[in-house]
C-alpha positions, -999 to 999 in steps of 0.1 A, spaced: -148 550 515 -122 576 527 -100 591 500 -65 615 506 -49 635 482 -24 616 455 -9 629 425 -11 612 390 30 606 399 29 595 430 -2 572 420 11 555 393 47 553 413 24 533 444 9 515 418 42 504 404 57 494 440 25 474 448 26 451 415 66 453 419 60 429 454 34 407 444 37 373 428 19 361 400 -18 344 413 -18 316 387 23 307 398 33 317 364 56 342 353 38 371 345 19 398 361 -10 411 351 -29 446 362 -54 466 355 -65 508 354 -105 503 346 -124 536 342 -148 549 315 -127 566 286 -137 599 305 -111 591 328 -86 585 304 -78 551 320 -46 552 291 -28 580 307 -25 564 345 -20 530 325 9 547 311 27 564 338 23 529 357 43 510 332 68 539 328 73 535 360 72 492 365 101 496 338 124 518 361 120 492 384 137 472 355 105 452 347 96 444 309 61 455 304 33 450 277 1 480 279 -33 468 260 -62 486 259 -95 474 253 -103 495 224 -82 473 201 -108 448 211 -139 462 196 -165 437 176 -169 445 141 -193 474 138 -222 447 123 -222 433 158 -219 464 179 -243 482 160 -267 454 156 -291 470 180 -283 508 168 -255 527 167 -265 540 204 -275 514 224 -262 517 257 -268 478 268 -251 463 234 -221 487 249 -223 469 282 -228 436 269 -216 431 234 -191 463 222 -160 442 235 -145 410 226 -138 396 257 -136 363 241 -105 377 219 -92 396 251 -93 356 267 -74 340 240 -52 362 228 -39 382 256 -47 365 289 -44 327 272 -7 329 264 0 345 299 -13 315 320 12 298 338 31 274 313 18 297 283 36 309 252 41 349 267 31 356 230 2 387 232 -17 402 203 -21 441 213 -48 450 193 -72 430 169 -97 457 153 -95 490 145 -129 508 146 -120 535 125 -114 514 91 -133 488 109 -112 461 100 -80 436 115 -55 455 124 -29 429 115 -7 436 142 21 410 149 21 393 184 45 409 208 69 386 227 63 394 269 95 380 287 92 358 322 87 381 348 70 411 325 38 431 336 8 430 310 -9 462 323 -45 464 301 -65 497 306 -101 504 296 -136 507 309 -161 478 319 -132 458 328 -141 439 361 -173 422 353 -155 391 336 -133 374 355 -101 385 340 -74 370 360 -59 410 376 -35 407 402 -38 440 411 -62 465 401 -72 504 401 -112 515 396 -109 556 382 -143 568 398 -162 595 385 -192 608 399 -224 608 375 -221 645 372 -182 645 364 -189 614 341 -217 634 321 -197 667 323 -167 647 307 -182 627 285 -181 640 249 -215 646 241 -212 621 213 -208 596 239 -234 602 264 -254 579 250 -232 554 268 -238 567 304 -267 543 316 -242 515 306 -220 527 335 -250 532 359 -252 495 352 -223 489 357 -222 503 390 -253 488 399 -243 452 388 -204 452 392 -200 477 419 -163 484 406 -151 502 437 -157 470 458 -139 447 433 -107 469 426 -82 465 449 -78 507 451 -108 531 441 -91 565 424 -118 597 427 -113 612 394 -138 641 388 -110 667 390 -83 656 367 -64 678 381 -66 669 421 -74 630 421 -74 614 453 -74 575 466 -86 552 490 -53 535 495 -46 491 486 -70 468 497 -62 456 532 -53 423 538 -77 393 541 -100 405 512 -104 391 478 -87 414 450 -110 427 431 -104 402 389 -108 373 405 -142 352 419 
């Protein structure tokens, strides 16, 4: 892979002009993206300049992140409270993510998206009313582990860190989540499903491999 030198701004500002073009995959009327990254790379803050910058361009947008769909700490801790494959395999409710935020986006669905459904901190349902996403709105969801299930992403951005930047920026509560990532490396291979790789290791100075060239499969769907 060949990376140049992009800022955060310009990033999120090609980002935004790349989803502004496409059309939906499914022919309906939303689009939806993706920032996937390991929370090291603060996936939320790229995810966030990109829909600041989507609305600009006068689009309604909707940003979900995959920590409002944790399992209930009796199923993500049923193996231990640091079990790196029950993170890979069983810490997010990608069944919820299917039904209540990619479900009412299909073509001839309701547009009707629950943001969040648990907060890990009370662990408990957040409660949170479904938000109304208009015809021709963006749903832009931001997290890690994100392109190992099919989610149906338009258009998609992998934040790459190498192992050593991962480790060094990983809080140290956390590392014991770091061979889930060498799996999923090893089984995903992110950078060859996202339709752009960001090098993230200086947050600082990130750099990028550019869009996908033409004639390749993007990077959420089989």
């Amino acid at each position: 892979m060949r990376f140049e030198a992009i800022t955060w701004e310009r990033l999120a500002e090609a980002f935004a002009a790349q989803a502004d073009a496409l059309e939906p995959a499914d022919a309906g009327p939303w689009l939806k993206v993706a920032v996937d990254g390991p929370p090291a790379a603060r996936t939320g803050e790229l995810a966030g300049r990109v829909a600041q910058a989507l609305r600009v361009r006068g689009r309604a947008v909707l940003t979900v992140s995959t920590e409002g769909f944790l399992r209930p700490a009796s199923l993500r801790y049923e193996y231990g409270k640091e079990d790196p494959d029950s993170y890979y395999d069983s810490w997010f409710d990608t069944g919820a993510l299917w039904r209540e935020v990619f479900g009412p986006l299909e073509a001839g669905g309701s547009g009707r998206v629950l943001p969040d459904l648990w907060d890990p901190v009370t662990d408990r349902a957040t409660r949170s009313p479904y938000r109304p996403l208009p015809e021709g709105g963006v749903l832009v969801v931001h997290g890690p582990l994100l392109l190992g299930h099919w989610f149906p992403f338009d258009l998609s951005v992998h934040l790459r860190l190498s192992p050593g930047a991962l480790r060094r920026r990983t809080e140290e509560s956390a590392r014991w989540t770091l061979p889930a990532f060498a799996r999923y490396e090893d089984e995903v291979a992110p950078g060859g499903r996202a339709d752009a790789v960001v090098r993230a290791d200086d947050p600082l100075h990130p750099a990028w491999t550019g869009w996908r060239q033409g004639g390749e499969e993007p990077s959420g769907r089989p």
